[in-house]
C-alpha positions in Angstrom: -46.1 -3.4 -53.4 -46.5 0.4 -53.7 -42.7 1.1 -53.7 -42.8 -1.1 -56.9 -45.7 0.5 -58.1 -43.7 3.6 -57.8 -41.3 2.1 -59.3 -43.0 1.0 -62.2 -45.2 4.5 -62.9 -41.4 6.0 -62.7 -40.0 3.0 -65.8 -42.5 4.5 -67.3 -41.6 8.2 -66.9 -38.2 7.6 -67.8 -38.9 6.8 -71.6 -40.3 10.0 -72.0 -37.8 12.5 -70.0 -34.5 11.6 -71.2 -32.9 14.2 -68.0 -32.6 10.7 -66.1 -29.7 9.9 -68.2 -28.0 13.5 -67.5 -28.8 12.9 -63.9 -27.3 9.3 -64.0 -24.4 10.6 -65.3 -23.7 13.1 -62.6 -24.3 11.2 -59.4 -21.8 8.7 -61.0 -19.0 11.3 -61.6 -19.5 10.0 -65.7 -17.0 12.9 -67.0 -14.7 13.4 -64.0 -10.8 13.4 -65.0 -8.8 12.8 -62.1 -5.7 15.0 -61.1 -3.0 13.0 -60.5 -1.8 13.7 -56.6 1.6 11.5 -56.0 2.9 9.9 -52.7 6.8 9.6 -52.7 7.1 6.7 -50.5 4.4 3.8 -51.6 4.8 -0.1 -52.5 2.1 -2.4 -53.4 1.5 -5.1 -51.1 2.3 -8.5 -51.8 0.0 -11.2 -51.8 -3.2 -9.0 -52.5 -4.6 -9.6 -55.8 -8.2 -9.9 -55.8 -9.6 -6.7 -53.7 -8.7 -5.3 -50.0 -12.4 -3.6 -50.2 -12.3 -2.9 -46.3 -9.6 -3.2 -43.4 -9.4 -2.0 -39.7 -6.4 -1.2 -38.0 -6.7 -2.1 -34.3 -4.4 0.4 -31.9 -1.5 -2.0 -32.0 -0.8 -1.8 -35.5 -2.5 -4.9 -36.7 -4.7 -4.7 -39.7 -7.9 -6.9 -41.0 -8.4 -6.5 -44.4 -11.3 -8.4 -46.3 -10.6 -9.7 -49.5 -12.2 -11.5 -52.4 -15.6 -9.9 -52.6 -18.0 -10.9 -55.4 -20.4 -8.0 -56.0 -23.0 -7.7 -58.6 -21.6 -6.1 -61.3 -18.4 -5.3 -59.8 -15.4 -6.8 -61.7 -13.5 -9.8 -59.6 -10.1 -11.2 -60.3 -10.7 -14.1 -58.3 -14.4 -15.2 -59.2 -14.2 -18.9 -58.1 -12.2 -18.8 -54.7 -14.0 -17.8 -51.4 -13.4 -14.7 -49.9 -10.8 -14.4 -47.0 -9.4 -11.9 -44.4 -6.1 -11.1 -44.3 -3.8 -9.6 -41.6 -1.0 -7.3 -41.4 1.6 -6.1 -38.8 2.2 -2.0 -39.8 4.6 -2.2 -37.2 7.1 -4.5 -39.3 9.8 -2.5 -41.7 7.8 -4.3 -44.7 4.8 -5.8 -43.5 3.4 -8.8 -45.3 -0.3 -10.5 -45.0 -0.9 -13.7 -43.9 -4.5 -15.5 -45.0 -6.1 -16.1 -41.3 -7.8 -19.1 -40.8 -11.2 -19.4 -40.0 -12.2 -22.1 -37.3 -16.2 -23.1 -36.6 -17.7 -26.5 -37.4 -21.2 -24.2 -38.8 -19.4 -21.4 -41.2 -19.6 -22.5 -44.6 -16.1 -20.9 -45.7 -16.8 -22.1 -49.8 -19.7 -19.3 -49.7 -17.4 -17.1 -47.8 -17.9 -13.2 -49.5 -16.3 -10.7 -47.2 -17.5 -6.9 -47.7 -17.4 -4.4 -45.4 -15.8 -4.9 -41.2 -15.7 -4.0 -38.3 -13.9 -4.9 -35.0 -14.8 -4.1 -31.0 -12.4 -4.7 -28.1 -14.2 -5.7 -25.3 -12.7 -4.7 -21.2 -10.7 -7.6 -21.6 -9.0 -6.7 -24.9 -11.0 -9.5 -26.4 -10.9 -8.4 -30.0 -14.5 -9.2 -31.8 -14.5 -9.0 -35.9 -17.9 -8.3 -37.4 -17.3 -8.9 -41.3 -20.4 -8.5 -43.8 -21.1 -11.6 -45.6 -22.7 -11.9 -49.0 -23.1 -16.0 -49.4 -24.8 -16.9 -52.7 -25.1 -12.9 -52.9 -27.4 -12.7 -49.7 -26.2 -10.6 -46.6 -25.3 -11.7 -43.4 -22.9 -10.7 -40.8 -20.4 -12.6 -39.0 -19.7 -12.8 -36.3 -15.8 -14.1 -35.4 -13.0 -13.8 -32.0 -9.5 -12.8 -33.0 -7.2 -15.6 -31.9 -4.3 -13.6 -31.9 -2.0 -16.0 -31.2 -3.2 -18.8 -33.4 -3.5 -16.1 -36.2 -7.2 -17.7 -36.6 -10.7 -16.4 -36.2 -12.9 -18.2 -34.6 -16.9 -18.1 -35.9 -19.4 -17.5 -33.1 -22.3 -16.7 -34.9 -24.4 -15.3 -38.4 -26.6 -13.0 -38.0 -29.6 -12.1 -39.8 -32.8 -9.9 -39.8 -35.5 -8.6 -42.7 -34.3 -5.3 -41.9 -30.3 -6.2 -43.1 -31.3 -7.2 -46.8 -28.4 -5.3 -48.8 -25.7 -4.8 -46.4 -22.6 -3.1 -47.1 -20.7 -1.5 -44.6 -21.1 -2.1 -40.4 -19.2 -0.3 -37.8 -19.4 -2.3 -34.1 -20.4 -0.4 -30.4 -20.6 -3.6 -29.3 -20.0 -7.5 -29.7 -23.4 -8.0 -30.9 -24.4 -4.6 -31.7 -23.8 -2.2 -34.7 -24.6 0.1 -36.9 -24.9 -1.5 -41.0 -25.9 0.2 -44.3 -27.7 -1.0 -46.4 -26.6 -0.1 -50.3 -30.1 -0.9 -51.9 -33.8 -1.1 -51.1 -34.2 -3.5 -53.7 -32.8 -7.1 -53.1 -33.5 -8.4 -56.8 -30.9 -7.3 -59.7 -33.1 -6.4 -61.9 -35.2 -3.9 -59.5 -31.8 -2.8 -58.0 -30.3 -1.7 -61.3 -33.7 0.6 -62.1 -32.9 1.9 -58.1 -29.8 3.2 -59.1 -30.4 4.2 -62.4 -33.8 6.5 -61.2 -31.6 7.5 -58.0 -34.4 6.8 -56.1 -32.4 7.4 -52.4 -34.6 4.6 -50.8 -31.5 2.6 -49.4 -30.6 3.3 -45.5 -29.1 2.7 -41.9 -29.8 0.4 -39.1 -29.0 -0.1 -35.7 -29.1 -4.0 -34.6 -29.0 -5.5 -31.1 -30.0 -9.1 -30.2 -33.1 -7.6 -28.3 -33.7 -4.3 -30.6 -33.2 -3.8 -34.9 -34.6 -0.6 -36.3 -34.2 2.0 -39.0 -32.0 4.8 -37.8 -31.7 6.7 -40.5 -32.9 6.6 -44.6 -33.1 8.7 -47.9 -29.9 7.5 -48.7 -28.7 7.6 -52.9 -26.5 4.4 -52.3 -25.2 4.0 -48.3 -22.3 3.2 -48.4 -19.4 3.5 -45.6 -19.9 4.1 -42.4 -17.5 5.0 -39.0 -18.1 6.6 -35.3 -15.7 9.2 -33.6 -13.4 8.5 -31.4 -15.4 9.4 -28.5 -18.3 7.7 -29.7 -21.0 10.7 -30.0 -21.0 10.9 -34.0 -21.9 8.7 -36.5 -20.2 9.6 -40.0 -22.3 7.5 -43.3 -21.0 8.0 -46.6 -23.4 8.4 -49.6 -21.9 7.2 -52.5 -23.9 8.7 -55.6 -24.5 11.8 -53.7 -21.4 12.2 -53.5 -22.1 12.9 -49.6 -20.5 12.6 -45.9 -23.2 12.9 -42.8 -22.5 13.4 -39.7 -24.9 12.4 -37.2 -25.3 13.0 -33.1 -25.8 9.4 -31.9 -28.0 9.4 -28.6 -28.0 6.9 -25.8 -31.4 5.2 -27.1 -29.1 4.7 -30.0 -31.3 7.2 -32.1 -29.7 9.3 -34.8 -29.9 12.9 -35.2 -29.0 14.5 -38.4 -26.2 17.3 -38.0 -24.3 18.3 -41.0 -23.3 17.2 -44.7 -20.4 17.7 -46.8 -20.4 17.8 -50.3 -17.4 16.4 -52.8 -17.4 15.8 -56.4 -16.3 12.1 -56.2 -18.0 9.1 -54.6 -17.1 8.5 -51.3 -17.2 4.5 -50.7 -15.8 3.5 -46.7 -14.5 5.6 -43.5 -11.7 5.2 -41.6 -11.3 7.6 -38.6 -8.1 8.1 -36.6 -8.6 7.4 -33.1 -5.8 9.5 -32.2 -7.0 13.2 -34.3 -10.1 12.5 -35.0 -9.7 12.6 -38.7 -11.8 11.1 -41.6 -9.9 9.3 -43.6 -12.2 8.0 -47.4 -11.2 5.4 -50.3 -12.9 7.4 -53.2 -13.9 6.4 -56.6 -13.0 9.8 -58.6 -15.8 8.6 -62.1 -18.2 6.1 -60.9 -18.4 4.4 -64.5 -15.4 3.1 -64.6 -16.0 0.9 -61.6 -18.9 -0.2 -62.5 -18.7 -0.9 -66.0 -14.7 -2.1 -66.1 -12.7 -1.3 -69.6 -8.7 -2.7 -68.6 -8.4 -0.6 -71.2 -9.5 2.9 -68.9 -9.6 1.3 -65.6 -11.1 3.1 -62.6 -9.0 5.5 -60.8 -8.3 6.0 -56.6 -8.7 9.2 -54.8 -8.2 9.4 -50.8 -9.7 12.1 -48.7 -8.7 13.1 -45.4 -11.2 15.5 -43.8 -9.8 17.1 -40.6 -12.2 19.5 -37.6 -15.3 17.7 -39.6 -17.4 18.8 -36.4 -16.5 22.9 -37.0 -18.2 24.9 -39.9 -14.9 25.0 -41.8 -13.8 21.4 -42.1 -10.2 21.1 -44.1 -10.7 18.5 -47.1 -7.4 17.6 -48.4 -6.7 15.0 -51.4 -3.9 12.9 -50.2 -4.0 10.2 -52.9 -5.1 10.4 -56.8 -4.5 8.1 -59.2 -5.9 7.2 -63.0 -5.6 3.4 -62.0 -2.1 2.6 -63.5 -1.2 2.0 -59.8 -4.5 1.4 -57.9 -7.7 0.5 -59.3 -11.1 1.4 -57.8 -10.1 2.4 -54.0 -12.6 1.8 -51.3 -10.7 2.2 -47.8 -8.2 4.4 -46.2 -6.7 4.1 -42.8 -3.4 5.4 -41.3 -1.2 3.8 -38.5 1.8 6.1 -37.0 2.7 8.0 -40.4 1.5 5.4 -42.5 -1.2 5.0 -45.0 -3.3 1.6 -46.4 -5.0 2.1 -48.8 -7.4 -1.1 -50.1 -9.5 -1.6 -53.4 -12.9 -3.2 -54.3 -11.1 -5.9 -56.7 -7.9 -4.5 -57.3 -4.5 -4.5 -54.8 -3.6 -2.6 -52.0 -1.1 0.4 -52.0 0.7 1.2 -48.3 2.8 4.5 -48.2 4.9 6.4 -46.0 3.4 10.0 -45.7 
């Protein structure tokens, strides 16, 4: 009650200083023109329509990608099918995706609504998928087993907690246990809309276990992606209307410490990080507007960052990817596999280039 108390005194506010509507316009990027950066080697890929909003690529060149994703206010091509994931072989000359099937007698697959995923490869090489759910625009996550060769996933379990109310992105440290985002504080549209409009930064990060959920980290202007290193002692969160990257010291309690931020000019949606250098790799929206309020007319664009020695005080930030969204519309992933790059899209297709 006193947050919407706040946010009622601050409605209020906002009819008399007009500067919210400058502001507004900033943190989404309202005027940005994007510089076209070109790729020489890049198809589409075929069979992806209707978004590619996340994707993993596990070490041996297979890649998840979720696809399908209804989000409020976010344009869909493919409004009235459920969500699916996908999977592609990046070690095939030209790799194709194949729909995986989804096995477990107490998964409703019609309310299927894929977002953000994650995978964790247990001492067996058991692969686990984690894939945030939104089913009649709640949040859950899922819980699923690669079968590899059934090309299936078999449902374990949904989880859910208080504390996961707007989830967006997850990345796994465990079968059961992750780290999630959460994009708003709000869960009802009209309250979330004011959120983003005032920028009030209330959204956050949380660390869930079957015997422990907590806050780990808040203050966030729309969390969005989130990734670990390689050798699991950092936790990277994008902020999205920030226009942000943190990196964070993750303890053994699981406990977050703040480190560093790095600034951009565009709004950085999901991480990938190579397990091999280390590297950052973000699907960027260049002018936030655009993918939010879609024109086919002036579509949104795609920018992909790659952020190498993010640990050091100089970090190299290098745009590998830009786009007006004649190509690519609205990018929200990036990940490389062996000189390769995939990029995916919140509604949109998915570009794959030779670098």
């Amino acid at each position: 009650m006193a947050k919407l108390l706040v946010l009622t005194i601050l409605g209020v506010g906002l009819a008399l200083f007009r500067d919210h509507r400058s502001s507004y316009q900033t943190r989404m990027a309202a005027f940005r023109e994007i510089k076209p950066v070109e790729l020489p080697n890049c198809k589409l890929v075929k069979g992806i329509e209707a978004g590619s909003e996340d994707l993993e690529i596990l070490r041996n060149g297979l890649a998840f990608i979720s696809s399908g994703l209804k989000y409020p206010q976010i344009k869909s091509f493919e409004s009235n099918e459920p969500g699916k994931i996908l999977l592609m072989d990046l070690n095939e000359e030209e790799p194709t995706v194949l729909v995986l099937k989804i096995k477990g007698s107490n998964f409703d697959l019609s309310s299927f609504n894929p977002h953000g995923i994650s995978t964790f490869t247990d001492e067996d090489n058991t692969v686990y998928l984690l894939v945030v759910n939104h089913p009649y625009l709640k949040s859950t996550v899922e819980l699923f087993k690669f079968q590899e060769e059934e090309k299936s996933l078999l449902h374990l379990k949904t989880i859910k907690h208080q504390l996961l109310p707007n989830v967006n992105d997850i990345v796994a440290v465990g079968p059961e246990h992750f780290y999630a985002t959460n994009d708003h504080y709000f869960v009802d549209p009209y309250l979330r809309s004011w959120e983003i409009y005032l920028g009030l930064a209330w959204s956050n990060v949380v660390y869930y276990s079957p015997n422990e959920v907590r806050v780990v980290a808040d203050g966030f202007d729309f969390a969005n992606g989130i990734n670990v290193s390689p050798d699991g002692k950092y936790v990277y969160v994008a902020e999205l209307l920030a226009h942000k990257i943190h990196v964070y010291e993750k303890h053994a309690n699981w406990t977050l410490t703040p480190l560093k931020s790095l600034d951009f000019d565009t709004l950085v949606d999901n991480i990938s990080v190579d397990p091999v250098t280390g590297d950052l790799w973000i699907g960027c929206h260049p002018n936030g507007m655009k993918i939010f309020f879609y024109d086919p007319e002036n579509p949104p664009g795609s920018e992909v960052l790659r952020i190498q020695n993010i640990l050091t005080e100089e970090p190299k930030v290098t745009v590998v990817y830009a786009e007006n969204g004649t190509v690519l519309q609205g990018s929200s992933v990036a990940s490389v596999y062996k000189g390769k790059l995939l990029t995916g899209t919140v509604f949109h297709k998915a570009l794959y280039c030779k670098l």
